[in-house]
C-alpha positions as CSV (number, residue, x, y, z in Angstrom):
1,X,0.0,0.0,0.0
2,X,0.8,3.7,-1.1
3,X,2.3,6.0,1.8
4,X,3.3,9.6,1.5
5,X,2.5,13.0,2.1
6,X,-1.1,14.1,0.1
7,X,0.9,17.2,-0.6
8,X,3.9,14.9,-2.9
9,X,1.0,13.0,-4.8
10,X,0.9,13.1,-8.4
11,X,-1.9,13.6,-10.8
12,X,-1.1,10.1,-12.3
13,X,-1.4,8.1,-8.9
14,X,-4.4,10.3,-8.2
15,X,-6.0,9.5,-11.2
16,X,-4.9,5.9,-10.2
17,X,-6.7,5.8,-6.8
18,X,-9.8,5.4,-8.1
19,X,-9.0,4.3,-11.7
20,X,-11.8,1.7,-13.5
21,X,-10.5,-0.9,-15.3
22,X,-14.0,-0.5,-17.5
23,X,-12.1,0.2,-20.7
24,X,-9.9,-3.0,-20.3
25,X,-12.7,-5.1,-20.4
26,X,-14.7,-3.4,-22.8
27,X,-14.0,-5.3,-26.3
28,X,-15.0,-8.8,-24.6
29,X,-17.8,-7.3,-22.9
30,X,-19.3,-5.7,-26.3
31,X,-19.2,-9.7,-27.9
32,X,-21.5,-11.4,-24.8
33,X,-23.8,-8.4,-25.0
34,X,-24.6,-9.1,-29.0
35,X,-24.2,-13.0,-28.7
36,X,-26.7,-12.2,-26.2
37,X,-29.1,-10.3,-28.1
38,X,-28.7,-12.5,-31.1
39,X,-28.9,-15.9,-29.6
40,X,-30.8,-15.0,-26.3
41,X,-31.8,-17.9,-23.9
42,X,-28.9,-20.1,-25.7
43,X,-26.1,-17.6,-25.3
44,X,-26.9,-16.9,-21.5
45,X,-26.6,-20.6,-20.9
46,X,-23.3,-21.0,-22.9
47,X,-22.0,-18.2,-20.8
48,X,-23.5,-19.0,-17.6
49,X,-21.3,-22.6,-18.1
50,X,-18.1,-21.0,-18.7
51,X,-17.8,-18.5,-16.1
52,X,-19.7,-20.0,-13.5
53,X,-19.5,-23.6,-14.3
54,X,-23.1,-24.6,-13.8
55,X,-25.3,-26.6,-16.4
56,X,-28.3,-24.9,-16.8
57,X,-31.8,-26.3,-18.2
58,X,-33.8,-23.8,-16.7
59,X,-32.5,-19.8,-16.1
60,X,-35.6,-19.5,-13.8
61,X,-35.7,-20.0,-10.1
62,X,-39.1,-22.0,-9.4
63,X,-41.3,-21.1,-6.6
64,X,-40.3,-24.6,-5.1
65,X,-36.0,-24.0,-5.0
66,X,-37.2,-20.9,-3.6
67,X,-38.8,-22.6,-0.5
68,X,-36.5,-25.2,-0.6
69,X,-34.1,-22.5,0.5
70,X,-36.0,-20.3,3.5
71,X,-36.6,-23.8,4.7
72,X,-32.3,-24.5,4.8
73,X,-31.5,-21.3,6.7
74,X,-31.3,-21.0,10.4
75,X,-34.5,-19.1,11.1
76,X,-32.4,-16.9,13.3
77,X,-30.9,-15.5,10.0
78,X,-34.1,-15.0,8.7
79,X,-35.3,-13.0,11.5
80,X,-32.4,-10.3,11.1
81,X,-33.2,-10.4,7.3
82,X,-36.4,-9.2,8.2
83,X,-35.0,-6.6,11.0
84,X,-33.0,-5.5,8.3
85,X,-35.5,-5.6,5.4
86,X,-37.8,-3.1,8.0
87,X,-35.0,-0.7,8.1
88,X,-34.7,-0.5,4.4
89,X,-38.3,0.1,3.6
90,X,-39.0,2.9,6.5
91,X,-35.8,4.7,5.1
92,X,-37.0,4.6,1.9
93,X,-40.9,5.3,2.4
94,X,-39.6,8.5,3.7
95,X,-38.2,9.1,0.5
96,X,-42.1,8.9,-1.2
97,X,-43.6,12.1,-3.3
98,X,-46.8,12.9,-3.1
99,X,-48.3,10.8,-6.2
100,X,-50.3,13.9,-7.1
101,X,-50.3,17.3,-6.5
102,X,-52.0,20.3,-8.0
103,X,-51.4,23.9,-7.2
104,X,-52.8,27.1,-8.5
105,X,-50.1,29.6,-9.6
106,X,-51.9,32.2,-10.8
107,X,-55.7,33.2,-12.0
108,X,-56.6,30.3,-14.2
109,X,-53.5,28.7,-14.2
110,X,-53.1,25.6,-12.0
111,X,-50.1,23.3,-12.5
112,X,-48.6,19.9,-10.9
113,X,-46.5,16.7,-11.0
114,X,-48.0,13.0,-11.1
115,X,-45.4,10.9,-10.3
116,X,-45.7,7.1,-11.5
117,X,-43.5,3.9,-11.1
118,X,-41.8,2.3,-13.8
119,X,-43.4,-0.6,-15.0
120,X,-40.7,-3.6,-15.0
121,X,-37.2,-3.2,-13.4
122,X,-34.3,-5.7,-13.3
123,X,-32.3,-6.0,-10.1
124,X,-28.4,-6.9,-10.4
125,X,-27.4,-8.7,-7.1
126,X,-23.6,-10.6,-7.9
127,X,-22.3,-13.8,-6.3
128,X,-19.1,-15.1,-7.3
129,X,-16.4,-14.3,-4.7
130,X,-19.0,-14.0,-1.9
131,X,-23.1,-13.8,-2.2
132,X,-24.7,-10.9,-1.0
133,X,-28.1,-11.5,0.3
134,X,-28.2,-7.5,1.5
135,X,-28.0,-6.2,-2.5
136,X,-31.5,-8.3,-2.7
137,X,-33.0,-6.0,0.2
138,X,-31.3,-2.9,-1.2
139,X,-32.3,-3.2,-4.9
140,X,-35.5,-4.9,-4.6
141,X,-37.1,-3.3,-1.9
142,X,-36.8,0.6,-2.5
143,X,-38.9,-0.1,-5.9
144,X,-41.4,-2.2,-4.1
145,X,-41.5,0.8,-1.7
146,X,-41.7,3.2,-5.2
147,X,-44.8,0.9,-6.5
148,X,-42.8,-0.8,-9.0
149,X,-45.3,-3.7,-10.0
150,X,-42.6,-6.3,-11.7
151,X,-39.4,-6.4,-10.2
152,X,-37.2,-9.4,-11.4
153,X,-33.8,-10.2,-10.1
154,X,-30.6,-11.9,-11.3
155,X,-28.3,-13.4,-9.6
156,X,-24.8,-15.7,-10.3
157,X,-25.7,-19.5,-9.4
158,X,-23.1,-22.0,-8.0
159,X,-21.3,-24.7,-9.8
160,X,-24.1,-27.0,-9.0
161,X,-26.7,-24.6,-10.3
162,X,-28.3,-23.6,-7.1
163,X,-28.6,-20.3,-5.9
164,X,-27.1,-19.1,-2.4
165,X,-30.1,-20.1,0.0
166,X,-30.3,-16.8,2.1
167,X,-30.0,-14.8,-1.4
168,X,-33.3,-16.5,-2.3
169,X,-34.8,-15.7,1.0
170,X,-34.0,-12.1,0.8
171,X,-35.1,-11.7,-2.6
172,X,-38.8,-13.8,-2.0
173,X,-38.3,-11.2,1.7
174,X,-38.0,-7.8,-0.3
175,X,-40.9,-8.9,-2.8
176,X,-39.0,-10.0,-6.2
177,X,-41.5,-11.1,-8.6
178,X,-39.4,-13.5,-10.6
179,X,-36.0,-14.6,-9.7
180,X,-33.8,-15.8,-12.5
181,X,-29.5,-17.6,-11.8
182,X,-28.2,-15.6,-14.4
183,X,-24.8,-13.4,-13.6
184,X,-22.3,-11.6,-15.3
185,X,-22.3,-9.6,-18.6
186,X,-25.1,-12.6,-19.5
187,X,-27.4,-11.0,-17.2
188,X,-27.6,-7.6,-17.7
189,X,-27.5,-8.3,-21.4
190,X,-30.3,-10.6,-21.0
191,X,-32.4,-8.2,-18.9
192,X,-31.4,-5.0,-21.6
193,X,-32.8,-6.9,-24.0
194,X,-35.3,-9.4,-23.3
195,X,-34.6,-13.5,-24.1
196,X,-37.5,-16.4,-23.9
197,X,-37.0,-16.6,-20.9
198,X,-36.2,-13.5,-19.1
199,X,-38.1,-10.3,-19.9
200,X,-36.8,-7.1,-20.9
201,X,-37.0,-4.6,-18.5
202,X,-37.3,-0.4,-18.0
203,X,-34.2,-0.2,-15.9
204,X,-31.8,-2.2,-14.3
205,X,-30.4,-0.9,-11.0
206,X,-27.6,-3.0,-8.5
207,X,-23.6,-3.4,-8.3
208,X,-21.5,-5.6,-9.4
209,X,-18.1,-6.4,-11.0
210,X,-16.2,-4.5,-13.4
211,X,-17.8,-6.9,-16.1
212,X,-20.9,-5.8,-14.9
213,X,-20.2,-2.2,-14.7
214,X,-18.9,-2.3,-18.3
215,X,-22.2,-4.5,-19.3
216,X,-24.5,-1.8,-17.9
217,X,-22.6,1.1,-19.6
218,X,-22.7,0.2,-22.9
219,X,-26.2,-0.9,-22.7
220,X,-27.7,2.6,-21.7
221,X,-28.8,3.0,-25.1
222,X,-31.1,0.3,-24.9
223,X,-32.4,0.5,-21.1
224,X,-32.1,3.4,-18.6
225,X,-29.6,2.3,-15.5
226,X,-28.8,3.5,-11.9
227,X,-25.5,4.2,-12.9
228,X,-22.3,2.5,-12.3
229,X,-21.9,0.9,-9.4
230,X,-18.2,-1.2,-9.4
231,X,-16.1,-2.6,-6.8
232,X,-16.5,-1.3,-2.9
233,X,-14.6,2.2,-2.5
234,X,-13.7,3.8,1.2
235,X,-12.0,6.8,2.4
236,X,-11.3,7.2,5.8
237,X,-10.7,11.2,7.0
238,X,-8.9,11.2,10.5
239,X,-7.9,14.4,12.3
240,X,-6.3,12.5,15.5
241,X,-3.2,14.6,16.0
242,X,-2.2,12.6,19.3
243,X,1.2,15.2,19.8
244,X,2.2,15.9,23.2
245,X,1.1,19.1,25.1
246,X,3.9,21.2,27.6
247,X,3.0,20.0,31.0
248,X,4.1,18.1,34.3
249,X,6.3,15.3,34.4
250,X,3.4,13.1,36.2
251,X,0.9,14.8,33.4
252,X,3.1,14.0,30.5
253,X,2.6,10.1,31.4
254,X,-0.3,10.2,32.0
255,X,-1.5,12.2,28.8
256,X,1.2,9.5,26.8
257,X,-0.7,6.6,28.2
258,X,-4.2,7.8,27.2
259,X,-3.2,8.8,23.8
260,X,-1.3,5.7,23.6
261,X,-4.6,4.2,24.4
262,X,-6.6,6.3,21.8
263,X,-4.5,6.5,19.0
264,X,-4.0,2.0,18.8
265,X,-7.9,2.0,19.5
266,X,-8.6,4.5,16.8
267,X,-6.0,2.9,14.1
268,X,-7.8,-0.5,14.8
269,X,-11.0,0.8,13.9
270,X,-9.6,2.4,10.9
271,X,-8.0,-1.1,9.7
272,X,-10.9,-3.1,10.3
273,X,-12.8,-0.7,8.2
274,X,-10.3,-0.5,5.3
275,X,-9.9,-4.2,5.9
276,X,-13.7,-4.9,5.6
277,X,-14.1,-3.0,2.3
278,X,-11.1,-4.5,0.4
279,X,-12.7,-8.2,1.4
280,X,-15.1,-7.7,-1.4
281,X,-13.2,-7.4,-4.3
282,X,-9.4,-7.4,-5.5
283,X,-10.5,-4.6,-7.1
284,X,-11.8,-2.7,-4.4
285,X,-10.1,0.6,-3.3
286,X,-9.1,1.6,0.4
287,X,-8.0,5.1,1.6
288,X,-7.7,6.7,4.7
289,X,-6.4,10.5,4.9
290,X,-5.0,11.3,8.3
291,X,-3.7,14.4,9.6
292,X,-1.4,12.4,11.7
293,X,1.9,10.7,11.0
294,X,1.6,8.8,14.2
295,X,-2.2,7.0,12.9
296,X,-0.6,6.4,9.3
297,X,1.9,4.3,10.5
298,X,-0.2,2.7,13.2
299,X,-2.8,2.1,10.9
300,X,-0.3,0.8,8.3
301,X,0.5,-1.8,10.7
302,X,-3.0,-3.0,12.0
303,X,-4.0,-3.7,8.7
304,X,-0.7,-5.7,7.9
305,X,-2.2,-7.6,11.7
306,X,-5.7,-8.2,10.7
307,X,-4.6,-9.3,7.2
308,X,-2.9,-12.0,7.9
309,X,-5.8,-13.4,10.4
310,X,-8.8,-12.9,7.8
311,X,-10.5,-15.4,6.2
312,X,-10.3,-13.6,3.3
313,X,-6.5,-12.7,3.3
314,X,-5.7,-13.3,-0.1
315,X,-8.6,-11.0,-1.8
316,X,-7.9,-8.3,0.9
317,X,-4.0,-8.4,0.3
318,X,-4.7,-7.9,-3.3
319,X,-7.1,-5.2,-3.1
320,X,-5.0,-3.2,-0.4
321,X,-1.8,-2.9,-2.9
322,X,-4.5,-0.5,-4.6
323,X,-5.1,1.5,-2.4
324,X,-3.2,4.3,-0.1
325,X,-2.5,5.7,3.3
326,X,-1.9,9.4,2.7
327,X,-1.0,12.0,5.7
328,X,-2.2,15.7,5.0
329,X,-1.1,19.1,6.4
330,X,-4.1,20.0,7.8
331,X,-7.7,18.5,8.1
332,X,-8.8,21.6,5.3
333,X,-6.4,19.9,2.7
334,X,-7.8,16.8,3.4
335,X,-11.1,17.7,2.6
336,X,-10.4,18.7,-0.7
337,X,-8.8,15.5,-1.4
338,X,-12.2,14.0,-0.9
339,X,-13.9,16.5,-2.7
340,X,-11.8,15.6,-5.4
341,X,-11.8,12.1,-4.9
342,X,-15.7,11.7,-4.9
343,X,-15.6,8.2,-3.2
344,X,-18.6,5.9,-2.9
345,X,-18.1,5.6,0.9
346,X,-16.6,8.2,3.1
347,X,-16.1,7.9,7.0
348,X,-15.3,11.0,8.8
349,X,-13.6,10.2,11.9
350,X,-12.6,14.0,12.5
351,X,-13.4,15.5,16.5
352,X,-16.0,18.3,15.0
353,X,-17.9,15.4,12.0
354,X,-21.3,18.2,11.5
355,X,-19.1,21.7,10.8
356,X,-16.8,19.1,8.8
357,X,-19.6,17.6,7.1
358,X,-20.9,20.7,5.2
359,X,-17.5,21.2,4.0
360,X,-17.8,17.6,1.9
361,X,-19.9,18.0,-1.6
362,X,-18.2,14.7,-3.0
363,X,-19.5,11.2,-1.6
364,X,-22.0,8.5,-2.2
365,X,-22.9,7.9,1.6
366,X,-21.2,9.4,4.7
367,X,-20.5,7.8,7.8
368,X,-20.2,9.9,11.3
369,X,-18.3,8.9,13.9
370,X,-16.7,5.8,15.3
371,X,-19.4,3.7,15.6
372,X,-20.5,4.3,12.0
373,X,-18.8,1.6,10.1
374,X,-19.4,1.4,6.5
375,X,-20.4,-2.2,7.4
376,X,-23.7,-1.2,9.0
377,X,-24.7,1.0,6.3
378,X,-24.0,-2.6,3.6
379,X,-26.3,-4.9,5.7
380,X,-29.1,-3.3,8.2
381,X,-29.1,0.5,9.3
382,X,-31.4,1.5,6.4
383,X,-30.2,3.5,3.9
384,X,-29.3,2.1,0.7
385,X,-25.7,0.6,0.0
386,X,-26.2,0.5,-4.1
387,X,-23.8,3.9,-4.5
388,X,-22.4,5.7,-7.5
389,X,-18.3,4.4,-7.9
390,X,-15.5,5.5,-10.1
391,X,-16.2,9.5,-8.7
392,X,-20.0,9.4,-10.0
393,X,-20.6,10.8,-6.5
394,X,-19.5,14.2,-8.1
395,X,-22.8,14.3,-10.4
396,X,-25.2,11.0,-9.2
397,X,-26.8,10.1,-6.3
398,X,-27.0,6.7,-4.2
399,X,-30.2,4.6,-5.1
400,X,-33.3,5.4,-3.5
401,X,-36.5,5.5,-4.6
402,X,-36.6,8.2,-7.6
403,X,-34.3,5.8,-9.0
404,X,-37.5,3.8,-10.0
405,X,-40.2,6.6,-10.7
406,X,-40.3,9.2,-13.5
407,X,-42.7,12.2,-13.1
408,X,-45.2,14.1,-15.4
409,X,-46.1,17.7,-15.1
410,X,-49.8,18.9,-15.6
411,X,-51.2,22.2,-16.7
412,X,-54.6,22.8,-16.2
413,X,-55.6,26.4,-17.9
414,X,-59.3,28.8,-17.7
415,X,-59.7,30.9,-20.8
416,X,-59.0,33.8,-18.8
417,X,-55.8,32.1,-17.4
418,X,-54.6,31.6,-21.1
419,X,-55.9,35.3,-21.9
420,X,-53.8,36.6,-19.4
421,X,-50.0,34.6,-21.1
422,X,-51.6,34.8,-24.5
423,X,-49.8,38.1,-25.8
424,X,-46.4,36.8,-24.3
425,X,-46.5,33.0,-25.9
426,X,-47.3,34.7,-29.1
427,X,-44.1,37.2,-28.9
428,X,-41.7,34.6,-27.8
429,X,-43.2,32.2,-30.9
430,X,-42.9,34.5,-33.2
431,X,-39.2,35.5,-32.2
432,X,-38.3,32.1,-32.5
433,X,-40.1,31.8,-36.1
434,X,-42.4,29.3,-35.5
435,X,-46.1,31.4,-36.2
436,X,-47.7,27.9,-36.1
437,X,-47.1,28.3,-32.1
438,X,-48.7,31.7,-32.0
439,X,-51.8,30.8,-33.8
440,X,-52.5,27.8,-32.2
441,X,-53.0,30.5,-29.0
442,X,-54.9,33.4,-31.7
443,X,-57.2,30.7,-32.9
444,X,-58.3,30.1,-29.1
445,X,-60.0,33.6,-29.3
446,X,-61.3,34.2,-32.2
447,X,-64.7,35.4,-32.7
């Protein structure tokens, strides 16, 4: 892992930090997505074989394999699916518009919006390296909660051509209407543009892998998407400075001990958190930003720790060489590092996190505080862990539900209300040459 001075960084390992390896996988990507929408069902199975090694008859997951599965997990697990499915749908139902509203903004004018769900959306949720039972809750359930009236998900199956059990429970738990074990570039090909077997859909929302990312870029002529949503991203903004203050002999210990104490507690929360993000993906990027020279280092060397004991050392190690432990001048500079950065996850674990937060403009989802893991915000706080990567944050929002509703606007008009705009609609139509406008108002008041 990187380590220097923010101040020494170059634009090229900036603009490494973050960088997608979309364009690399482009060209192949391009050839599944036509096989696809040439050969359909056929070429979803041939693919599904090679890069997931399972034999597949059917792409559909039947009612039965999907009770089959609740049955197989401990119901305790079930339980805090459902804890954690409640939490998603109250966040999100506070994210509702009214469906209609109707306001009068002048005499004989009255305008207003009708929002409406989309009618069919496709939910990504990967597999592969790890399943992710929590994607189902997040993609399905905020456009349930939007009144989305077909909602299918895909998903990666096993070798065996099973589906992870509690990924089925989740999905039949957030309200998918049709499940299909279909992953990859395959699937979001498949759902883009409609097969035998799986429908084509309005939008398709949900993370995944670069393949993926790549998949649902190039398709956005086709079908609207969230937007892309790659491997995990964190940056971790500490203002610990932990230097010694001119006191007492006696006060001097005891001041050394306690920051002792603070600064290996505070670098162990800060690994476990990098940590925790890189175990998703080799790909995934970890960062934390510290004013202090003292937490680099002792960060540095909790990860190293925690690395070795993880079940997932390999992935992690892998993913950590990408990323970077950078020490600022001052907390201001590291701000607009992050500003720059616009990461998909950003924990501020500064002493004064509200005045710092209205100094950030650049992040997916924030995290206050040291007991505001990113790891809360992936599984069962609430809000929604499907979040713009690859410094979308600058210009897209996290998924919530607008993400699956479009809006109409309505103009209701008297006569007199008309009257009263008539003589400026017909000067701006006539300044822009088109007298076909104007009369269509002139022929409104004729006698």
């Amino acid at each position: 892992m990187m380590i220097k001075r923010l101040s020494e960084l170059s634009d090229v390992q900036m603009e490494k930090l973050l960088r997608s390896d979309v364009k690399d996988v482009t060209s192949a990507t391009k050839k599944i997505l036509e096989d696809v929408r040439k050969n359909g069902d056929g070429a979803v199975i041939k693919y599904t074989k090679k890069f997931d090694g399972a034999v597949l008859r059917n792409l559909e997951v039947t009612e039965e394999e999907i009770r089959n599965a609740e049955a197989s997990v401990d119901a305790k697990l079930i339980k805090h699916l459902e804890r954690a499915a409640l939490n998603i749908a109250a966040f999100h139902d506070k994210q509702l518009d009214d469906e209609l509203w109707l306001e009068e903004f002048g005499p004989g004018i009255t305008l207003g919006q009708k929002t409406t769900p989309l009618d069919r959306v496709g939910a990504y949720v990967p597999g592969g390296l790890a399943s992710y039972p929590s994607t189902a809750l997040m993609t399905v359930i905020p456009a349930k909660v939007a009144g989305v009236p077909v909602v299918i998900m895909c998903t990666p199956p096993r070798p065996d051509g099973t589906v992870n059990p509690l990924t089925l429970a989740a999905a039949d738990i957030a309200g998918a209407d049709r499940v299909f074990k279909v992953g990859g570039t395959q699937a979001i090909a498949a759902m883009a543009y409609g097969t035998k077997s799986i429908p084509k859909v309005d939008k398709i929302v949900g993370p995944g892998n670069v393949y993926v990312t790549a998949a649902k870029m190039l398709v956005r002529n086709d079908v609207e998407i969230d937007f892309p949503a790659g491997p995990s991203e964190i940056v971790i903004l500490a203002d610990q400075p932990f230097e010694k203050k001119r006191v007492s002999a006696l006060q001097k210990h005891l001041l050394s001990a306690q920051q002792t104490e603070a600064l290996t507690k505070t670098a162990t929360i800060i690994a476990s958190d990098m940590v925790a993000q890189a175990e998703h993906d080799p790909a995934s990027v970890a960062i934390l930003v510290a004013t202090s020279q003292k937490l680099a280092k002792a960060v540095d060397a909790e990860m190293k720790k925690q690395t070795k004991k993880a079940l997932r050392k390999d992935v992690i190690a892998k993913a950590l060489k990408k990323g970077a432990i950078l020490i600022a001048d001052d907390l201001k500079q590291g701000i607009e590092f992050v500003n720059a950065l616009a990461p998909e996850h950003l924990e501020l674990m500064v002493p004064d996190p509200l005045k710092v937060l209205n100094d950030i403009r650049h992040a997916g989802a924030i995290f206050i505080g040291g007991y505001s893991p990113v790891a809360a915000g992936d599984y069962a706080s609430g809000a929604n862990h499907v979040l713009p990567t690859m410094r979308y944050a600058r210009v897209l929002s996290g998924l919530d539900v607008a993400h699956f509703t479009k809006k109409s606007s309505i103009q209701i008009i008297s006569k007199s209300g008309l009257r009263d705009l008539k003589d400026t609609i017909i000067a701006l139509a006539k300044a822009e040459g088109l007298e076909a406008h104007a009369e269509s108002i002139r022929k409104r008041f004729e006698k």
